[in-house]
C-alpha positions in Angstrom: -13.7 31.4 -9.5 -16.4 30.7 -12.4 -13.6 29.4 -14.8 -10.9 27.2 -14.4 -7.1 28.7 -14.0 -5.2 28.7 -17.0 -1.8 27.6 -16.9 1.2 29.3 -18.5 3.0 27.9 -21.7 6.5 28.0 -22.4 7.6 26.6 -26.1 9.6 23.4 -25.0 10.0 20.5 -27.0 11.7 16.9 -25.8 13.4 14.7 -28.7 14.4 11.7 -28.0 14.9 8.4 -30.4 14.4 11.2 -33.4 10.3 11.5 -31.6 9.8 15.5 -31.0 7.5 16.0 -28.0 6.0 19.3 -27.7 5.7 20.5 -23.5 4.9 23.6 -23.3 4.4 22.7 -19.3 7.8 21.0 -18.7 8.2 24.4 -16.6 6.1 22.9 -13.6 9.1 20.0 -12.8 11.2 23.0 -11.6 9.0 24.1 -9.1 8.9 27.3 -7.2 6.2 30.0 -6.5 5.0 30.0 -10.0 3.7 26.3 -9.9 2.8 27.2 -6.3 1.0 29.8 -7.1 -0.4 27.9 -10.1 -1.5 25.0 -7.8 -3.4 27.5 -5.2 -5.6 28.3 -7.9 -6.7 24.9 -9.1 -7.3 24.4 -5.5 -10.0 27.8 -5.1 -11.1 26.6 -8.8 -11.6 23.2 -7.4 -13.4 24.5 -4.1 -15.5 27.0 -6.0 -17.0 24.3 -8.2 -18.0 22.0 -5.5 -19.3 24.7 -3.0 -22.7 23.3 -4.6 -21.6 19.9 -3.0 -21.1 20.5 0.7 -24.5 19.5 1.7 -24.1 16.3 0.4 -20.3 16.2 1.4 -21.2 16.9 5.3 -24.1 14.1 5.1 -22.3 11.8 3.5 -19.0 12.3 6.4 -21.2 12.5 9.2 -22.7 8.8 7.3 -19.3 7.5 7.3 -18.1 8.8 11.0 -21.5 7.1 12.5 -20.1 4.0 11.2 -16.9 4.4 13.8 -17.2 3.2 17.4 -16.4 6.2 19.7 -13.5 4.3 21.4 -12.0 2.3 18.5 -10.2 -0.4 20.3 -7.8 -3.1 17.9 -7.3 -6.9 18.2 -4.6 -7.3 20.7 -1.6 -9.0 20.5 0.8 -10.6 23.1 4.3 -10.0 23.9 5.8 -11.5 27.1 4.5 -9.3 29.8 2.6 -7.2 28.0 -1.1 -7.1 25.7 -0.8 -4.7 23.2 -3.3 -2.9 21.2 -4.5 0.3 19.5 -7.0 2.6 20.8 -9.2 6.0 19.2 -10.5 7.8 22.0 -14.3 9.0 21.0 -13.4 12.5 18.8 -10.1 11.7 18.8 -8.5 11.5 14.3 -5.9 8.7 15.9 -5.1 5.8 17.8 -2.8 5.7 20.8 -0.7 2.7 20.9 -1.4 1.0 24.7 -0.8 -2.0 26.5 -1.7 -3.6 29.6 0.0 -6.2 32.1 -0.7 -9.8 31.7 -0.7 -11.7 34.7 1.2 -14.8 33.5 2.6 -16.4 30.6 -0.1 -18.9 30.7 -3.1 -16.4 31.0 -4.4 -14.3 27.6 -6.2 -11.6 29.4 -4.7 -8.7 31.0 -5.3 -8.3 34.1 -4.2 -4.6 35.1 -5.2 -0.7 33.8 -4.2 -0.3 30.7 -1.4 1.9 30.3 -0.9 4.3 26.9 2.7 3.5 25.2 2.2 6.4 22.6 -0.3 9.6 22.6 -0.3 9.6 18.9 -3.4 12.5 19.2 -0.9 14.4 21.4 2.4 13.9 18.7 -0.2 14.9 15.8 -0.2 18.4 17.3 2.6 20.0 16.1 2.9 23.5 18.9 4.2 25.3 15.7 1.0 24.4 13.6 -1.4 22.9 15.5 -3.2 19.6 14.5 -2.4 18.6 10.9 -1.0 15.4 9.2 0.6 13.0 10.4 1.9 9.4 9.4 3.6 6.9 12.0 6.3 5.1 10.5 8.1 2.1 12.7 6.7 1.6 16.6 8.5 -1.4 17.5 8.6 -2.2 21.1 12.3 -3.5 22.3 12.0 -7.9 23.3 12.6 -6.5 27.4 9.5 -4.3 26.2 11.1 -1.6 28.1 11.4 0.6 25.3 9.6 1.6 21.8 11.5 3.3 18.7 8.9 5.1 17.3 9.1 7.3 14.2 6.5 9.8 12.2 6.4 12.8 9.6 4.3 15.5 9.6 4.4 16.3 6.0 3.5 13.8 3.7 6.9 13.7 2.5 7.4 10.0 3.9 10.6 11.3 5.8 10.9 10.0 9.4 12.0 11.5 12.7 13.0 8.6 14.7 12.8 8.7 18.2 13.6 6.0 21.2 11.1 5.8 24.2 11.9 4.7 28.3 8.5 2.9 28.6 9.5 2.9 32.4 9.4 6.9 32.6 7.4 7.6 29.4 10.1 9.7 28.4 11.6 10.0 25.4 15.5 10.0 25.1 17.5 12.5 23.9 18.7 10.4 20.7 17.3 11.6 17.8 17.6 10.7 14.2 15.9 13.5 11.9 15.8 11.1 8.2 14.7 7.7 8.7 12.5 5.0 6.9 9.9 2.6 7.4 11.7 -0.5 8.6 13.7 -1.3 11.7 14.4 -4.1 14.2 15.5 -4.4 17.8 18.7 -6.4 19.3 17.7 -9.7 21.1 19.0 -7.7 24.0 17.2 -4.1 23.6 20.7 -2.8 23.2 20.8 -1.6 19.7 18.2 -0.5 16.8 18.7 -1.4 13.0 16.8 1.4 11.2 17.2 2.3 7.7 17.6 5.7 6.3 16.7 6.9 2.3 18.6 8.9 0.1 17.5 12.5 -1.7 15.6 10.6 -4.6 13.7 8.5 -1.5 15.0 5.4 -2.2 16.1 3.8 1.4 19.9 2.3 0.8 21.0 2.1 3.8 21.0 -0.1 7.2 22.3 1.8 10.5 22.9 0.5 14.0 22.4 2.8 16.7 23.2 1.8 20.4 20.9 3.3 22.9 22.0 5.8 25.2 25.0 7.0 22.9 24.8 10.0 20.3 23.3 9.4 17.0 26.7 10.9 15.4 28.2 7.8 16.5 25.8 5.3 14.8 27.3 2.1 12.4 26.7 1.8 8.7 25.9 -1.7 8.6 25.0 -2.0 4.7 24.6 0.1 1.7 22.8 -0.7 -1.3 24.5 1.1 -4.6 22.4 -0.2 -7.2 19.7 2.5 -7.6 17.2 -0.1 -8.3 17.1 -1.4 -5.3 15.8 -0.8 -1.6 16.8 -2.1 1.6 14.8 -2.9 4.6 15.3 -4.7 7.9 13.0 -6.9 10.4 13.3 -9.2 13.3 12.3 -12.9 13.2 9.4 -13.9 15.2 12.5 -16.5 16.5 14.3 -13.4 18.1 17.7 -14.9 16.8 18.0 -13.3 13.5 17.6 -9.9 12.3 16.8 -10.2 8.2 18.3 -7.5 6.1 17.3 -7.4 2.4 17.4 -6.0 -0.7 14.8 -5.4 -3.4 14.3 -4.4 -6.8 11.4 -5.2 -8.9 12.8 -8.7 -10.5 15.2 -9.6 -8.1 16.3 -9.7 -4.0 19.3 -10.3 -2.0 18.6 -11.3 1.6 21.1 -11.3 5.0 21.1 -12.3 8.6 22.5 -10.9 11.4 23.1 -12.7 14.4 20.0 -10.9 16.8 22.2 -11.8 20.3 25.5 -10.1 19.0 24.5 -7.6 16.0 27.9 -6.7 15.4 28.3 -9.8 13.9 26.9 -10.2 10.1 25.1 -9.3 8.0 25.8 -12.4 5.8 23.9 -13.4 2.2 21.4 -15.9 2.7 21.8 -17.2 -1.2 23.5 -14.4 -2.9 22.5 -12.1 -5.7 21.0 -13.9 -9.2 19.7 -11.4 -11.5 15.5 -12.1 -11.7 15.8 -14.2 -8.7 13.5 -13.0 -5.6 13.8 -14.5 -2.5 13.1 -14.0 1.3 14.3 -15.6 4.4 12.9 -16.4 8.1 14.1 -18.0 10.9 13.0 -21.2 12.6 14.6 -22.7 15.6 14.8 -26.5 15.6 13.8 -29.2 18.7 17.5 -29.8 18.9 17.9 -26.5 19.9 19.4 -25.6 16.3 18.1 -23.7 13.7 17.5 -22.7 9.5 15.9 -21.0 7.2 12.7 -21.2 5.4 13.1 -19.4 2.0 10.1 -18.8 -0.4 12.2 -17.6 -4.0 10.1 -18.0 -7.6 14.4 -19.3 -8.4 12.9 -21.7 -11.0 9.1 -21.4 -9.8 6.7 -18.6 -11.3 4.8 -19.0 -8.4 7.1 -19.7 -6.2 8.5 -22.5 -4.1 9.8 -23.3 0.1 13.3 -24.2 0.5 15.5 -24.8 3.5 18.9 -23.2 4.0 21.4 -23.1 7.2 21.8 -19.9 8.9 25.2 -18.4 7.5 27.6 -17.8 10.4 30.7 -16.0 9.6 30.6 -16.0 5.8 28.2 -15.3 2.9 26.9 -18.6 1.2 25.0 -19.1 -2.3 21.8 -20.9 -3.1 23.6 -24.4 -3.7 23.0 -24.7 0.1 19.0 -24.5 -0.2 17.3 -27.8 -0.2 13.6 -28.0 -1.7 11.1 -28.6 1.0 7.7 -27.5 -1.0 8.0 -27.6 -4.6 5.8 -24.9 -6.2 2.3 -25.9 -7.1 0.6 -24.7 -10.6 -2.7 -23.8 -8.8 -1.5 -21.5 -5.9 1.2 -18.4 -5.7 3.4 -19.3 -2.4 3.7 -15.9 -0.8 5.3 -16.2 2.6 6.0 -18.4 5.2 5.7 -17.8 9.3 7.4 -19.7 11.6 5.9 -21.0 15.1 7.1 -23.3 17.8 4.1 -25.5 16.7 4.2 -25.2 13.1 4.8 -23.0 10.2 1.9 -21.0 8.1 2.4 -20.1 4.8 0.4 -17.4 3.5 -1.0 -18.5 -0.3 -2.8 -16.9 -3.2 -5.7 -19.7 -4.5 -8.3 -18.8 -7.2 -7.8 -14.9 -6.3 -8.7 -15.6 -2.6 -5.5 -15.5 0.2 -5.3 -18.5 2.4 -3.2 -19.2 5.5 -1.8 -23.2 5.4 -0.7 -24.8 8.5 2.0 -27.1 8.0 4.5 -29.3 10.1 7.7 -28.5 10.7 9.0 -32.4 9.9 6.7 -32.4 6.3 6.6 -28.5 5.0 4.9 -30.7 1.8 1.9 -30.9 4.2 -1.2 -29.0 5.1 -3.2 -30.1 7.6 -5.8 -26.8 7.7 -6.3 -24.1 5.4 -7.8 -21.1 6.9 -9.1 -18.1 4.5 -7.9 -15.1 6.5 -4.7 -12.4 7.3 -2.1 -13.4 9.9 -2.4 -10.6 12.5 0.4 -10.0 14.7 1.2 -12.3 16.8 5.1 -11.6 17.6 5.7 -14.6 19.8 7.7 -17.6 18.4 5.6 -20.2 21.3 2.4 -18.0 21.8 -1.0 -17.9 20.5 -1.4 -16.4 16.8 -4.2 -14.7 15.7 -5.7 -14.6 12.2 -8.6 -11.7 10.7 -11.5 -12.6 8.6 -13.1 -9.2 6.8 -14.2 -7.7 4.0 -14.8 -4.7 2.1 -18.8 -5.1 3.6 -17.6 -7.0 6.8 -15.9 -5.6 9.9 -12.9 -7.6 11.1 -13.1 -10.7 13.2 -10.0 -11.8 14.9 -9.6 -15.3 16.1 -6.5 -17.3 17.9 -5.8 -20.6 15.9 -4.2 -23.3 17.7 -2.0 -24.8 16.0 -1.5 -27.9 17.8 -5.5 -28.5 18.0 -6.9 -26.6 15.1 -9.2 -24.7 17.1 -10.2 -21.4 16.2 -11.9 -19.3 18.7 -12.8 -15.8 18.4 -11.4 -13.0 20.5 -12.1 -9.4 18.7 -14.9 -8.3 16.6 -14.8 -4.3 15.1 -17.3 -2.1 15.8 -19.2 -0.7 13.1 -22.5 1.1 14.5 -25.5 0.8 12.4 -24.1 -1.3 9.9 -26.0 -4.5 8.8 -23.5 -6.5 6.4 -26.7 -8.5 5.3 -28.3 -5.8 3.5 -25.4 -6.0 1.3 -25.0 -8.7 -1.9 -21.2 -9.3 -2.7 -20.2 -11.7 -5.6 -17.8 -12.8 -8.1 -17.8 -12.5 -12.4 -15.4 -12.5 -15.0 -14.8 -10.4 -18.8 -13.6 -11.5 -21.5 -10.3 -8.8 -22.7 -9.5 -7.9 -25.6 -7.1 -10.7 -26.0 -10.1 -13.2 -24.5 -8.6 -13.5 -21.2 -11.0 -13.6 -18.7 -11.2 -10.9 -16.0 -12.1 -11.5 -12.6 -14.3 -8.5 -11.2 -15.8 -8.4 -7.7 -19.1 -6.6 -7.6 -20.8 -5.0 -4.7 -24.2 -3.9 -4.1 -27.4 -2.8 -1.5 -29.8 -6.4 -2.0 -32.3 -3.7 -3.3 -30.2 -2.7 -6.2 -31.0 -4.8 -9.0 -28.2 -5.7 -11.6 -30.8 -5.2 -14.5 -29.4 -2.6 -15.9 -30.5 0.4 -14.6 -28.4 1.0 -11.6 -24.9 3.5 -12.2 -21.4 1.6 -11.5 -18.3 3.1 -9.9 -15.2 0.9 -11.2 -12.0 0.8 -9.1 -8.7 -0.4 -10.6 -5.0 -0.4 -10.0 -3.2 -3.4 -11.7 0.5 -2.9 -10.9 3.5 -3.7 -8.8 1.5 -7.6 -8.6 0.0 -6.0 -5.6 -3.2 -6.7 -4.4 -6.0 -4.9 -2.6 -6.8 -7.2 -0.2 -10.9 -7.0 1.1 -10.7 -4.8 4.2 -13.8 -3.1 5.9 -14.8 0.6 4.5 -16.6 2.6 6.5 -17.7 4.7 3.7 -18.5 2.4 1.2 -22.2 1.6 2.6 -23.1 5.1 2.1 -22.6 5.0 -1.8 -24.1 1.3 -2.0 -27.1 2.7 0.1 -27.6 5.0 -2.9 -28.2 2.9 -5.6 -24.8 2.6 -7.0 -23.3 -0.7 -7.9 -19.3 -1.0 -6.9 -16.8 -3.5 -9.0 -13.7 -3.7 -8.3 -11.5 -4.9 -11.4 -8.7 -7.5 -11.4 -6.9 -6.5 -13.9 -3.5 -7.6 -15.5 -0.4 -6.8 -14.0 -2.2 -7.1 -9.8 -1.0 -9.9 -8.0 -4.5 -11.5 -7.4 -4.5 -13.8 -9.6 -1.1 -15.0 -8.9 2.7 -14.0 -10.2 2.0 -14.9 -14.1 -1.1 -12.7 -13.9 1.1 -9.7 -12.9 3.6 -10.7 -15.2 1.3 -10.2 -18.0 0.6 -6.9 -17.1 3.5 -5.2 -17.0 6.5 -3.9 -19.3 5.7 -4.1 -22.9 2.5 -6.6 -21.3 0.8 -3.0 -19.8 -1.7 -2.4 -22.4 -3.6 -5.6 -20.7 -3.9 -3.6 -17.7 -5.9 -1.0 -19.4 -7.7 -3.4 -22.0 -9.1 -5.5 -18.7 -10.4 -2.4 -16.9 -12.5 -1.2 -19.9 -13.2 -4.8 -20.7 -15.3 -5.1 -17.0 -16.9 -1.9 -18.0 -18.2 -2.5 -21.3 -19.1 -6.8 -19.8 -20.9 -5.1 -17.2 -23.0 -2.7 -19.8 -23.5 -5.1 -22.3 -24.5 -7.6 -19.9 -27.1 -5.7 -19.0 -26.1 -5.5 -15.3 -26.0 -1.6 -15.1 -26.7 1.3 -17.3 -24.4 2.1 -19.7 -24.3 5.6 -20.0 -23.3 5.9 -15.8 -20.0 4.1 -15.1 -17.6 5.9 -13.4 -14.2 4.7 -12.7 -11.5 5.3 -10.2 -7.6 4.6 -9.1 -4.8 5.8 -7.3 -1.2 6.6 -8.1 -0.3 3.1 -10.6 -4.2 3.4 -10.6 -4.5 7.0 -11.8 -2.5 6.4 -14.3 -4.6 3.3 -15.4 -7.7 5.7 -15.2 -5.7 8.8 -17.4 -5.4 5.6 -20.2 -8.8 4.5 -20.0 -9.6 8.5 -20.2 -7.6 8.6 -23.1 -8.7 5.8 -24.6 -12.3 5.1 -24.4 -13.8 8.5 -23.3 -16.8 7.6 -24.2 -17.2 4.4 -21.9 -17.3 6.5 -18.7 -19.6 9.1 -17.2 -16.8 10.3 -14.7 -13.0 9.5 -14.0 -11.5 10.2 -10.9 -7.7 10.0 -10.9 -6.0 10.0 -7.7 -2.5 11.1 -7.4 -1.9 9.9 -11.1 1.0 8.9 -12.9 0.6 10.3 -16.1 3.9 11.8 -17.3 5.1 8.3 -18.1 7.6 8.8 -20.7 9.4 12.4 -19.0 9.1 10.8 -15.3 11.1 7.5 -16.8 13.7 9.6 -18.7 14.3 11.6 -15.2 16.5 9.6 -13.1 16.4 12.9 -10.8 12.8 12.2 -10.1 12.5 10.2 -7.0 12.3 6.2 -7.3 12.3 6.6 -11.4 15.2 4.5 -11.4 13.4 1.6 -9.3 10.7 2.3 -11.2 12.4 0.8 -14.9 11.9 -2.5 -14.4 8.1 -2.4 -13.8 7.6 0.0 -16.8 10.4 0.6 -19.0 13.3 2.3 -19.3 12.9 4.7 -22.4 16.6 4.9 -23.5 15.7 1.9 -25.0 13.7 2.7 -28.4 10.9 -0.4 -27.6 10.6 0.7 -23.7 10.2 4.4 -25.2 7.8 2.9 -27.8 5.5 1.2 -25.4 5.6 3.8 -23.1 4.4 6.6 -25.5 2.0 5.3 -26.8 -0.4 4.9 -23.7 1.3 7.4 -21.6 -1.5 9.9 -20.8 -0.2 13.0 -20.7 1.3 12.7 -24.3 -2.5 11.0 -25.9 -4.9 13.5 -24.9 -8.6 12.3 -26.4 -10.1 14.1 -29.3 -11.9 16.8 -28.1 -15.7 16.8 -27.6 -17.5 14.0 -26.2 -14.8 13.9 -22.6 -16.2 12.3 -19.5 -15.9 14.7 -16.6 -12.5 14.3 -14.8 -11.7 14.9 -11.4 -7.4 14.6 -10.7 -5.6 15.1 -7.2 -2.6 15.5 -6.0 -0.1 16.4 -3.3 2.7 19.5 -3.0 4.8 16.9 -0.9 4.2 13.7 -2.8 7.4 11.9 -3.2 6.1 9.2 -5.1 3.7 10.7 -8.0 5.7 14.7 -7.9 2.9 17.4 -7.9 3.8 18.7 -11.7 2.5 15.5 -13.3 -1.1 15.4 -12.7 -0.5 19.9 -12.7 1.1 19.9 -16.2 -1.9 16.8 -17.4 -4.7 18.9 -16.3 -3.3 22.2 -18.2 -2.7 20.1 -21.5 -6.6 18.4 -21.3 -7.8 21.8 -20.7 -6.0 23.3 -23.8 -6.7 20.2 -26.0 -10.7 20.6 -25.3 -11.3 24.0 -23.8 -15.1 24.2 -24.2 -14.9 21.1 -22.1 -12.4 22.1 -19.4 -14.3 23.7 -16.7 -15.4 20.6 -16.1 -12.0 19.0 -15.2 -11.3 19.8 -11.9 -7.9 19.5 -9.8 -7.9 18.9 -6.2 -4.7 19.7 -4.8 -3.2 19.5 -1.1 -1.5 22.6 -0.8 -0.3 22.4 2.5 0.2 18.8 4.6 -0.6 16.0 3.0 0.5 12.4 1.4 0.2 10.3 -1.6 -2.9 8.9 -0.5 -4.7 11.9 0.7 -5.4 13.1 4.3 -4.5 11.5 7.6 -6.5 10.7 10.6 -9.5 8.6 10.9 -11.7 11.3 10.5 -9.9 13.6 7.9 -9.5 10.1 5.6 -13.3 10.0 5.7 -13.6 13.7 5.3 -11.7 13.8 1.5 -13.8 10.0 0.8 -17.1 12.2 1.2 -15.8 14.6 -0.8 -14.8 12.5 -4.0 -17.9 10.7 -3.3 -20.0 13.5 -3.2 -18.3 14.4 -6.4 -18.5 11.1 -8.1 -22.8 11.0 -7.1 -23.4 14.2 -8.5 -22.2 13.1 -12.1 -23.8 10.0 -11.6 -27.2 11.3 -10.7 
């Protein structure tokens, strides 16, 4: 194809608040062979105008692969009998689940073969369709470690075939349940399995029990969430005496126990249900023999706070109980709290940078040691835990912290052949935004790039939800620092890096800071002088597509190249939808527009409904999924077709890559086919930046 495909139009016009809004595309939401016919030919479109690019796209993978050990082996972590740990075989896209034997409680090292607990490589081949995606869900080993639920899909749908595994025969059993979720915990005695199962608009509302050994049909509802803004999940304590049920919706939780040694008993409420008060609860047992709770709640702290609470046993109790152990502090967001036999770690957000604070259980005001890292998993309430130390340029290093000495000593470094972290220059500099604030912006580079304003940027951005991106190791991000190009990746408003008021302030009727910070770092960076202005390029998935299709509309003449991933850019008809799956959750992070200031808000930065002027467009490059449950296929579909009928002199060079077939919200699976599409939109992004 030499031209792009050109979508039909049907006359169709939305009114709502007295505000017509022409869609001539609102036909894609239906569905059906014409979109998919529609979508097969933005994919040969797509394929035709990068067929120039596979040179570079199968240097740049084989770059990337060479950066992957040929038996990727994982930190381990300890159960009671059992190391356990994560291994790629050399070729092989996944990595098995395995264990091995330890010889006693005291040593750390195994001491027998090890012994593969799941062939994930094996369960990715599907006989019907041969090796395609796949996505594990849950693999939770039972506390006898006798057995393993496991779940996966093979679709990209997020919808879970849970299965239970004899660890004793490798066999599976013949329970099956065909809809499952992401969360689920075991029985103290391997017994039963809490798993938790989503409804037709994937929002997961309920919590089953299934006993193993009996047929799925005869399964327990053990709670249902009605409120469509909410989602439920479950987990075991590291304790093993509570299983935590809870309930979430954007601005406010619910949390119950149930009793891990008799799970017919419970669930109870921790604290209740307070509308815009989140909170969550773990387990601690007590010297006495005893135990409580440690709650972390923002109930009267932004930033949150550590109470105590008793366990409820045989009734429900409110938040009258809690007793304030750690009041919150105005320089640091209180994220979680772990509990150990020697002490309890809370996880902490500081100056943008996570830290892990050891504390003692008789003074949780303390902190004897602060250690800037990840809590790995370390599942034992009385065994060693092990923290990770990386970075976007720096493969992981796990080390076991004592807690009782302070000693950290290393146990597990990742592989990354022919990688020399030193040849890269990482640092930290903040915008001013349009308001003044200042924005934090990481900024990565080869030491022989200068920042002198002469080297092209890519920008990355997402700036929702309060999540953040912590620095993890990519393998494929050498190979576009090796060419010259400078990477900064923007803290914007409404990410959590900054701590809970930053998010805050980025969301709702707050979102146009999320937008005004990314361009902000773009046009500090250029008039800084730290790299040329006319080659920034900027990029974001799902929440951060549709900060890119803003930006696009925006300020299209700040960026050489925009590459929105998965993007949400049909704000205003996605939020009037309830049909669409998790809009409803969805409200309280951007608006619900049968309000007329939520509608207001929303419309006037929602993409798909501010095209730019025409003439002077970056180049755009938009993907999406068939099965995507969380951005639905039409959105970025019908946002191409309108850019390319608002500008059409400029719409060949919008292109729209599309998984047809298998595939997720965030692109391929496997180790290798993840590193296949990065090549790919790399490749892409190089080419308009050259």
């Amino acid at each position: 194809m030499t031209q792009p495909p050109v979508a039909d139009r049907e006359p169709f016009e939305h009114r709502e608040h007295g505000v017509p809004r022409p869609d001539p595309y609102a036909w894609m939401a239906a569905g059906g062979d014409a979109l998919t016919g529609h979508l097969r030919a933005e994919r040969t479109y797509y394929d035709s105008a990068c067929a120039h690019l596979d040179s570079l796209v199968s240097t740049l993978r084989a770059e990337m692969v060479a950066r992957l050990p040929e038996s990727d082996l994982s930190a381990r972590w300890r159960r009671t009998r059992y190391a356990y740990y994560t291994a790629a075989r050399t070729g092989s896209d996944y990595a098995d689940l395995m264990r091995e034997t330890v010889g006693s409680a005291t040593e750390s090292e195994p001491d027998h073969a090890p012994e593969v607990v799941l062939d994930v490589e094996s369960l990715a081949t599907d006989p019907d369709r041969g090796t395609g995606y796949l996505d594990l869900g849950v693999t939770v080993v039972s506390p006898s470690e006798d057995l393993l639920a496991y779940s996966f899909d093979r679709d990209g749908d997020e919808v879970y075939e849970l299965r239970f595994r004899d660890l004793r025969t490798g066999a599976d059993l013949d329970e099956v349940v065909p809809r499952s979720y992401y969360s689920g915990a075991w029985s103290a005695d391997s017994a039963w399995f809490l798993y938790t199962v989503h409804d037709e608009q994937y929002r997961p509302f309920q919590v089953w029990r299934h006993r193993v050994g009996t047929p799925v049909a005869d399964d327990v509802l053990v709670l249902e969430e009605p409120d469509e803004r909410f989602e439920v999940q479950v987990r075991g304590t590291r304790s093993g005496d509570c299983l935590v049920l809870w309930s979430e919706s954007n601005t406010t939780s619910e949390c119950w126990v149930v009793d891990a040694h008799d799970v017919t008993r419970g669930p109870w409420s921790v604290g209740g249900r307070r509308a815009g008060v989140r909170y969550h609860a773990e387990h601690r047992r007590r010297a006495d023999g005893g135990g409580d709770l440690l709650v972390v709640t923002d109930d009267g702290a932004v930033e949150g706070r550590l109470m105590t609470a008793p366990v409820p046993d045989g009734a429900d109790q409110d938040a009258s109980v809690w007793v304030e152990a750690r009041p919150e502090s105005p320089d640091e967001t209180l994220v979680r709290a772990d509990a150990f036999a020697a002490g309890v770690l809370l996880t902490v957000r500081t100056g943008g940078h996570r830290e892990l604070v050891l504390v003692p259980h008789d003074d949780l005001r303390a902190g004897s040691q602060r250690v800037e890292a990840d809590l790995l998993r370390s599942p034992r309430y009385d065994g060693p835990v092990t923290v990770l130390e990386e970075s976007w340029l720096r493969p992981g290093v796990a080390r076991t912290w004592d807690l009782g000495t302070g000693v950290l000593e290393t146990v597990w470094e990742q592989e990354a052949p022919g990688h020399d972290p030193e040849r890269y220059v990482s640092e930290r500099r903040t915008f001013p935004s349009a308001d003044g604030t200042l924005v934090p912006a990481t900024i990565l580079r080869h030491r022989d790039t200068p920042l002198d304003g002469s080297a092209p940027a890519l920008l990355y951005g997402y700036g929702s939800y309060g999540a953040v991106d912590e620095p993890t190791w990519d393998p494929a991000l050498p190979s576009l620092l090796d060419r010259g190009v400078v990477w900064v990746y923007a803290h914007n408003r409404g990410g959590g890096e900054m701590g809970r008021r930053w998010y805050l302030d980025g969301k709702l009727e707050h979102k146009q800071h999320t937008f005004d910070d990314h361009v902000a770092v773009a046009d500090g960076l250029a008039r800084d002088g730290l790299v040329d202005p006319d080659r920034i390029a900027t990029r974001g998935l799902s929440a951060g597509g549709l900060l890119q299709g803003a930006v696009f509309s925006q300020r299209p003449d700040r960026w050489r190249a925009v590459v929105a991933e998965v993007p949400f850019v049909d704000v205003v008809t996605t939020m009037f939808d309830a049909s669409i799956p998790l809009t409803v959750t969805e409200w309280d992070e951007w608006g619900d527009p049968r309000r007329k200031d939520d509608f207001d808000w929303l419309l006037a930065y929602s993409p798909y409904d501010n095209p730019p002027p025409a003439g002077g467009r970056p180049d755009l490059l938009v993907t999406g999924a068939l099965h995507d449950p969380r951005v639905m296929v039409h959105e970025p579909a019908k946002w191409v077709a309108r850019l390319r009928e608002t500008d059409p002199d400029w719409s060949p060079r919008c292109l729209f890559r599309v998984e047809t077939g298998a595939g997720a919200h965030t692109g391929p699976s496997g180790r290798f086919g993840h590193l296949a599409y990065e090549a790919e939109v790399y490749a892409w992004i190089l080419d308009r930046l050259s």
